[in-house]
C-alpha positions in Angstrom: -27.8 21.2 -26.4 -25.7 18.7 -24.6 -27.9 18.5 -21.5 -30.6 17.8 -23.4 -29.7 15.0 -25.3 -28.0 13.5 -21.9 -31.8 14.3 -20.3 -33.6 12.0 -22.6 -30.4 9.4 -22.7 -31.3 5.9 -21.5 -29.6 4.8 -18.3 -27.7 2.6 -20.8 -26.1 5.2 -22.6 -25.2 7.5 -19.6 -23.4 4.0 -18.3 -21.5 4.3 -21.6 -20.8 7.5 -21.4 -19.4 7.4 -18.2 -17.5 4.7 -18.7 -16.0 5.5 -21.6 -15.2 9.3 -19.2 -13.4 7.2 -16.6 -11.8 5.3 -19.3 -10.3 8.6 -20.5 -9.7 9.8 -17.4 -7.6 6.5 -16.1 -5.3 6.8 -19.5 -4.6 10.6 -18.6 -3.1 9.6 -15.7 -1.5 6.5 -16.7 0.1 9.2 -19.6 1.2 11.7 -16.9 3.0 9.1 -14.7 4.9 7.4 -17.8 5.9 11.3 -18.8 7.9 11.2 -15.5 11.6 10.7 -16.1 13.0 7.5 -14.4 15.8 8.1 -11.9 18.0 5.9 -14.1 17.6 7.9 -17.0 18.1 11.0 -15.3 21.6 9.8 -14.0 22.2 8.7 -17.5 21.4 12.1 -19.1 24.4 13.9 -16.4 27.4 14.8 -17.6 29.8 12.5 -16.3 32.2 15.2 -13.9 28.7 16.2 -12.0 28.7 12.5 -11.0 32.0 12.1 -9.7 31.7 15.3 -7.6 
């Protein structure tokens, strides 16, 4: 059903949709590298004898 409405898109809306794919796509990643915890937080988040060892 899908492939047939993309078939008899315009080359207009396939630019849209693939924009708006790699738009999706970019905030995914931008998500997963904010998700990573910052070294400075992690040394926050210790308990304070691991650090002094």
């Amino acid at each position: 059903m899908f492939t047939k409405s993309l078939k008899s898109a315009s080359k207009l809306d396939k630019a849209i949709t693939l924009s708006i794919a790699a738009m999706l796509g970019m905030n995914l990643f931008v998500l997963a590298q904010q998700m990573q915890a910052d070294p400075l937080v992690q040394i926050a988040q210790q308990a304070p004898a691991a650090r002094q060892a």
